[in-house]
Structures are given as structure tokens and as C-alpha cells.
N, C-alpha and C positions, 0 to 999 in steps of 0.2 A: 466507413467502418462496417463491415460485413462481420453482426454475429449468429450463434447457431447455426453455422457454416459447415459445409463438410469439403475438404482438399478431396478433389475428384482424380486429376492427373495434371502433370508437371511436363510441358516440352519445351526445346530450345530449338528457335533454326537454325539453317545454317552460318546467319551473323551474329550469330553469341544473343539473340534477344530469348526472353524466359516467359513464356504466357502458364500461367496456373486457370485450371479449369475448378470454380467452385457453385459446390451444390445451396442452393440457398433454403432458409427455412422457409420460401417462400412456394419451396417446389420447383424454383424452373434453375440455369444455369447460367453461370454470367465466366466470362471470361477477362482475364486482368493481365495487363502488362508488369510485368514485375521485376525488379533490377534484385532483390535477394530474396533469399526465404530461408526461415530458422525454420529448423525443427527441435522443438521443447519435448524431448523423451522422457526427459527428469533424471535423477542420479541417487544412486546408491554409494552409501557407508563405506569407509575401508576398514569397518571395522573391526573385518575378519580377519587383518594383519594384525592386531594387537594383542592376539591369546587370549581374548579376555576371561574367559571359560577356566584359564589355570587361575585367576583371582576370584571367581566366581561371581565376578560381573554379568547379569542380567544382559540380554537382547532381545528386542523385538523378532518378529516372524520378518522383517524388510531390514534388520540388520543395526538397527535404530537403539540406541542406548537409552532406556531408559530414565527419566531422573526428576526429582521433585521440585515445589518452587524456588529451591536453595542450588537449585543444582547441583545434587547429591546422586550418587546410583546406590545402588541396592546392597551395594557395600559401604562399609564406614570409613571413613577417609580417602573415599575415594571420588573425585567429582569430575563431571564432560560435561563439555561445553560447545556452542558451536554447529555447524552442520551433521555434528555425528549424531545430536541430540533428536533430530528427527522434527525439531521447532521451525520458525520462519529462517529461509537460506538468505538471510540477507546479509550482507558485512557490517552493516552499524548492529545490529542484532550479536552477531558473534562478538561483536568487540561488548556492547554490554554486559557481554556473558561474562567475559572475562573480566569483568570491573565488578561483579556480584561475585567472582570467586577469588580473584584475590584483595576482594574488601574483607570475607569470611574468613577464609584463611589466615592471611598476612597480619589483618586488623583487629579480628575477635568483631566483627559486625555482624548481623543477620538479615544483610537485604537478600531481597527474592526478585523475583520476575512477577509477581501477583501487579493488575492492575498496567503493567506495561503495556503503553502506546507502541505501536507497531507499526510507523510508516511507511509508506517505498514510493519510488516513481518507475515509472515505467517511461525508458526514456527513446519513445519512439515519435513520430510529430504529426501533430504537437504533445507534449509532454501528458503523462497521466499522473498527479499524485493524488495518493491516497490514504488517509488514516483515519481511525477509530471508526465508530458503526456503519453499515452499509443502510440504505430502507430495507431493504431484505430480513438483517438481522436485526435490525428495531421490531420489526414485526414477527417474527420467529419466537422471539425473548419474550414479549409482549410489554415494549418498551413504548409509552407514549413519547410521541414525536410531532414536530412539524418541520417543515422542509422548505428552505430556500432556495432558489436555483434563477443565474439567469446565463442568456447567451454571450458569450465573447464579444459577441457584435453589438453588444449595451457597453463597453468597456473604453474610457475614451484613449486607456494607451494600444490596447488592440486595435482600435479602430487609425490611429493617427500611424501604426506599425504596418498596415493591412497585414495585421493576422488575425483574422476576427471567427478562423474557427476553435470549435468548444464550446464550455460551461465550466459555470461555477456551479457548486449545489452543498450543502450543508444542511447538518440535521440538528434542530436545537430543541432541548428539551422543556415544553410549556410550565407556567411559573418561574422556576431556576432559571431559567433565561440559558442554563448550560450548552455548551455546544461538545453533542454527541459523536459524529465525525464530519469528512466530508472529501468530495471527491473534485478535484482542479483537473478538467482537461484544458490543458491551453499550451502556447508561448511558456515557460518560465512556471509549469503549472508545477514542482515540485517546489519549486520555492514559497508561492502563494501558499500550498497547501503546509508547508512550514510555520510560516504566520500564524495558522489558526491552531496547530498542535500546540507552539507554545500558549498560545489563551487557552487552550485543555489540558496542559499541563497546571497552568496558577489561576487554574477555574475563575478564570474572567469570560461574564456575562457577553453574549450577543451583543447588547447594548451596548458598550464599554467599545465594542468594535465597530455599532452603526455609529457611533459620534467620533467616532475618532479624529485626529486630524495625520492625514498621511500626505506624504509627498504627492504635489501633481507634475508630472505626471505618470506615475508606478503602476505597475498591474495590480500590487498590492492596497492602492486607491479604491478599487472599486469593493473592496470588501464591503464599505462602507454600501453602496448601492447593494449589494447581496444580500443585505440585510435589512434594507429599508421594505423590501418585498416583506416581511415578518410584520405583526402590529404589533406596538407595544405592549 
């Protein structure tokens, strides 16, 4: 994984092969064989199809509907949901939206979006998932933290799999034993990283997860070693 990179140039030759030239944060230039390449330009709203100016619906300067934890806009009875709202593009994300607006509506309930966990995987390989705090934003917030982390190749269904690249790594918060987020590269790492959202969903301590007892032999086993790296 090459980060801090910069895409230099793109050629193919004459047998369909694809070499990308990248600049590295390192100063010099590496060249890569490469079978695809995305480009993530990002996307814009259609919001501009909906008049919304004749209900006098608010928009952002990028097209983005404004809306508060209820998912309400700047109009009364009027609420957006979804990618238009300018929040996380993800689909389990839109689909909760719509569970907070027709809980409101339909129901007379008043859930919000305050406090929602926000997972995703990033599903290239091996797998990226990732929820709740970064180290970054622990320390930005001024969030006391301490951090677990080991390599794949500690992992005994990784290692009996041979796919022992990645890490595990989690951030739990001292005392509370809480677990703040954590990021799974691995094999299966969106589903590992599942595991621990729901222990941050029903605020089940670190510990509760080093003692556990888990199938052998599951990737979701080694939670248990990711957290033996912590003292009690």
C-alpha cells in the first residue's frame, strides 16, 4: 500500500498491459503493474431536479440539503434523507435514514442520528473495515486512549489460511475498559470489524472480549490475542 502518493501517468502497451507511474512521499518514483484503476472524483446532488427553491428548501453552496439530527430541512414537514443529505454515502447509512424518518413520521418517535456508529469496509484485498475513532481523532478531541494493534501473521486462522497480510488495531478507552473504534485490515476484515461495533453498540468492556470464548478456528478468535496486548 503506497500512501501520500501522487498518480504521475497511466500507459498501456501494445498487449492490453496497464503500468501507473507513482510519485511517492518518499521523493523518488516506483512503477506498478496494474490490472484496474478507479478514479474517485466524488458526486454531486440531483438536487437541482427537485425545485426545491419553489418550497423554500435550503441548499448548500455543493448542492447538499441541509438537515438537523431528526432529519428535518429548514422547512417544517419537510425531511431528506440519504446521499442528497451531504452525510456518509453509504447504503446501510441511507437505509438508517429512512428508519429515523419513517420511525418520526409514521410513529410519533423522535430518533435522531446523534451518537450513530458509522461503519464501512473498504472492499479491496485484503478487506479494510472501519468504525468509531481513528488515533487521529482521539487525539484531535483530546480523547484519552490506548491502543491495541497486532499483525495478521499473529492470527492462527490467518496464518493456517496463508493470508497473513494486515492488522488488527483498536482503541480502548483507559478505566472504562470502553472500546473507542478500530480498524481490521485483513481476510474477512469487515466482518471482524463487525464483532467489535456490536461490543460498542451494548458498551461491552475490552475484557469481556480478552476472555471470551470464540470458535477455533475464526478470525474473530484472535480478538481475544488483540487484546491480551492491553493490561488489565
Amino acid at each position: 500500500m503506497l500512501l501520500s502518493s501522487t498518480l504521475k501517468r497511466v500507459a498501456r502497451d501494445g498487449e492490453g498491459a496497464t503500468t501507473a507511474t507513482i510519485a511517492t512521499a518518499a521523493g523518488g518514483e516506483k512503477e506498478l503493474q496494474v490490472s484496474e484503476l478507479l478514479i474517485a472524483a466524488g458526486r454531486t446532488p440531483n438536487a437541482d431536479h427537485l425545485d426545491l427553491s419553489a418550497a423554500g428548501v435550503d441548499v448548500d453552496n455543493r448542492g447538499f440539503i441541509p438537515v438537523n439530527e431528526r432529519l428535518e430541512t429548514n422547512v417544517e414537514g419537510i425531511w431528506a434523507l440519504g446521499d442528497v443529505t451531504g452525510g456518509p454515502a453509504f447504503t446501510h447509512i441511507s437505509y438508517d435514514d429512512y428508519r429515523i424518518v419513517e420511525a418520526n413520521v409514521l410513529r410519533g418517535e423522535s430518533r435522531t442520528t446523534t451518537g450513530r456508529l458509522v461503519p464501512y469496509t473498504v472492499f479491496m484485498d485484503p478487506e479494510l473495515g472501519r468504525v468509531g475513532l481513528t488515533e487521529r481523532e482521539a487525539k484531535e478531541r483530546g480523547i484519552e486512549h490506548v491502543v491495541a494493534k497486532i499483525p495478521m501473521s499473529h492470527v492462527a486462522r490467518a496464518l493456517e489460511s496463508d493470508e497473513t497480510r494486515g492488522f488488527m488495531k483498536a482503541l480502548v478507552e483507559p478505566g472504562s475498559g470502553k472500546i473507542l473504534g478500530c480498524a481490521i485490515l485483513s481476510v474477512a476484515g469487515g466482518e471482524i470489524m463487525s464483532v467489535l461495533q456490536v461490543a460498542m453498540m451494548g458498551g461491552v468492556s475490552y475484557t469481556a472480549i480478552r476472555d471470551g470464548v470464540f470458535a477455533h478456528p475464526t478470525f474473530s478468535e484472535s480478538l481475544n490475542n488483540l487484546f491480551m496486548r492491553l493490561a488489565a
